[in-house]
Steps between C-alpha positions, in 0.01 A plus 500: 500500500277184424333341775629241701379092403418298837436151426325244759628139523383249695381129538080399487290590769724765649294783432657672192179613327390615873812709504511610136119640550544677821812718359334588178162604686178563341619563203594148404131387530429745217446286200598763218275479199769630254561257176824321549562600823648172702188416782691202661646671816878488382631808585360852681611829517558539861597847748613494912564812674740703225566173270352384211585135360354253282427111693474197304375213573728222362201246496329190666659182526269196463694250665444095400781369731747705687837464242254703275446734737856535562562543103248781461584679816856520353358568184296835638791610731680523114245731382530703805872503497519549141246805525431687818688765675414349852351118548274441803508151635191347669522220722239359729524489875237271566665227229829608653825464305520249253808343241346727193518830721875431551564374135345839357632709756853362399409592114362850578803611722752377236352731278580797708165703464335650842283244636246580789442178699095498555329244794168521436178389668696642838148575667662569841865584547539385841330186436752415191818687541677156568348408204584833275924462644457140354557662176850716553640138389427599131759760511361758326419726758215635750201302525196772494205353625162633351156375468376578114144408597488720806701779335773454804898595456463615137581835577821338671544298181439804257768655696780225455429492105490899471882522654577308195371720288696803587828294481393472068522693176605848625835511290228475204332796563681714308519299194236643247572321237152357369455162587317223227393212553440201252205302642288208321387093480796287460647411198341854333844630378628687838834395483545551124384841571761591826769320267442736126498832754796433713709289237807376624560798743287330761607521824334358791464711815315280764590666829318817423249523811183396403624298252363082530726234394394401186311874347838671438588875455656570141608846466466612130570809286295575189518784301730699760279432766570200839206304576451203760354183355332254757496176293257286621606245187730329762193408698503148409317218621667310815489166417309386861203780429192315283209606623588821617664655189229759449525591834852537515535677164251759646706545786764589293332722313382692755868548632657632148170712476524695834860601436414634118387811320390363202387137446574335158217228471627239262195334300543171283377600137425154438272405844367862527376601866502266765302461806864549701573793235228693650579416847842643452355826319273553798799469764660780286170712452418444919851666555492773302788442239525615135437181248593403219351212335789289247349267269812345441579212172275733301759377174348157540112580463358543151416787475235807298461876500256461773638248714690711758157698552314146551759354743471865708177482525485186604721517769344922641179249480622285838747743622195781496582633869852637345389642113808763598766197458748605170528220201797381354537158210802379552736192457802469736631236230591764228504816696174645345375798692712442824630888419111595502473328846755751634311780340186399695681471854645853441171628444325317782777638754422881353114430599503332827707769614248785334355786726216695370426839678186514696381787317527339184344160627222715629436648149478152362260397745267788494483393105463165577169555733400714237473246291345235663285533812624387799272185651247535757267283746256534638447882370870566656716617286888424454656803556900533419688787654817481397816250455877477528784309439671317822774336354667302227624140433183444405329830461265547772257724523237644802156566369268677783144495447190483716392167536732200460250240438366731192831457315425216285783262379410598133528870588824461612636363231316778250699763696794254459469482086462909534817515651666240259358675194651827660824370582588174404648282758581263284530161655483549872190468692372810713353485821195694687430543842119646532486706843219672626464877575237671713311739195477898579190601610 
């Protein structure tokens, strides 16, 4: 089951990055140093008690005068409505309750997703529950007081989101058909893509749980086999949202991601890779997903014998962190290759879902030491004892050695190719945990 999306809404000044930073924990002040990997604090992978969830942050709101506040407030309650499983609402206490709380509130509880009502800056409960009450006259609910910057009531708030989440998405648990999903830029060819594999058998299912307003859930059959295909082509831009198209098309992404298997990355052949093309990639290579990368209207570039290799090389050159991602030239316009794409996503499915016995894994990785030293410091050595496979979706794998901080970043990824030479694992990334074990004297 994918992982629920929690979006925060709220006006200026109320405290949402406060909030946003205090449920993700440390991790969020990790700035990760992987190529193409978004850095600008949009979305992190989050866990309370038993439950793990995904919190965006739908994004600041520079206000010039307040009917501009009002427009983007309603324009970031959309994005949350439009994408998240369960919207918190954060309202100040000490501003009180204003006209652009109750025109939002009246937007987000027309849309009939969960929304936790969140008073913030509550530094003493006794002191403000007059205050706090004030805010029942939204009508969406509980107020839950917390104070983000003094870490107060977010257990209590954590609490009121999570019984939200076990309300969702468990008639979908036993559907195992693979799930793709066609992400990309605007205007790269999504849509022509969803339309030439579905035809005019499309059928739109949009109460599936999980399932946003606008990314819809097309079951397909191809070749005597059902797929479900989240098509992120009818992500359009709303007409109110300028400035904050990137933002919201990342959003987005991040939603048809979590709920997929395989990711089809849709490439313009024309533009090449964008800055937003690898931001995309990286949201699909954080989260573990099989990739394919489409370089779709390949029938309108001119063309040599060598200029497929030149155009993959190109693109392995700034999506370097994923050189496991599968190719495929295509051009949604005459069909070319789209049979090829299905070929791929059949494969993919196979590998993320391959087990390798740890006897056999072990044999590899004796040969693999073998072969190259492992690194020292310091005249300690890196010594690897044995490893195992934990689970699949991506593969994951346990390596236990004696010293953590001796397993170099390149040595991990030399046992990685020695496993990939072995075994394939053809476009899905693999994962290693290093743990440490006490050696035998």
């Amino acid at each position: 089951m994918s992982k629920p999306i929690v979006a925060i809404v709220g006006r200026p000044n109320v405290g949402k990055s406060t909030l946003f930073n205090v449920i993700a924990g440390d991790s969020i002040a990790i700035v990760k140093d992987t190529p193409g990997v978004t850095r600008d604090r949009i979305y992190a992978d989050c866990s309370w008690l038993n439950y793990n969830f995904t919190l965006i942050d739908t994004g600041g709101i520079e206000p010039d005068s307040s009917d501009v506040i009002l427009s983007q407030m309603r324009d970031q309650a959309q994005i949350a409505i439009d994408t998240a499983d369960v919207i918190i609402f954060l309202v100040d206490v000490r501003q009180g309750l204003t006209d652009a709380d109750g025109k939002v509130a009246d937007m987000l509880r027309r849309s009939q997703k969960p929304v936790v009502l969140c008073v913030n800056k509550v530094d003493s409960f006794k002191k403000m529950e007059a205050d706090v009450y004030e805010f029942y006259n939204l009508g969406i609910g509980d107020p839950i007081p917390v104070s983000a910057s003094n870490h107060q009531g977010v257990g209590d708030l954590l609490e009121a989101v999570s019984d939200h989440f076990k309300k969702d998405g468990s008639e979908s648990d036993d559907d195992d058909r693979p799930r793709i999903a066609i992400v990309g830029r605007p205007n790269v060819g999504k849509s022509s893509i969803v339309n030439r594999l579905v035809g005019e058998k499309r059928v739109i299912v949009s109460d599936i749980a999980g399932t946003t307003r606008d990314a819809i859930d097309t079951p397909l059959k191809r070749n005597g086999r059902e797929y479900i295909l989240i098509d992120t082509a009818g992500l359009r831009r709303k007409s109110k949202i300028h400035e904050d198209l990137e933002r919201y098309s990342i959003i987005r992404t991040v939603t048809a991601v979590e709920r997929a298997d395989v990711v089809v990355m849709v490439i313009d052949a024309a533009e090449g890779v964008a800055e937003q093309d690898a931001k995309i990639a990286g949201i699909a290579h954080e989260r573990g997903k099989g990739v394919i990368i489409a370089v779709n209207k390949w029938d309108a570039v001119e063309k040599d014998d060598k200029t497929i290799y030149k155009m993959t090389e190109k693109i392995k050159q700034t999506l370097a962190y994923m050189p496991y991602a599968e190719f495929v030239f295509i051009s949604a316009k005459t069909g070319q290759r789209l049979d090829k794409l299905f070929e791929l996503i059949d494969m993919i499915i196979e590998n993320q879902s391959m087990r390798i016995a740890t006897g056999v894994l072990n044999e590899i990785l004796a040969e693999a030491v073998a072969m190259q030293q492992p690194p020292s410091d310091k005249g300690r050595r890196l010594k690897i004892f044995y490893m195992t496979q934990i689970s699949v979706k991506p593969p994951t794998f346990v390596v236990f050695v004696n010293d953590k901080k001796l397993m170099h970043y390149s040595y991990t990824r030399y046992i990685e190719n020695q496993i990939r030479n072995a075994f394939g694992f053809r476009g899905t990334p693999l994962r290693f945990i290093i743990r440490e074990r006490k050696e035998d004297k």
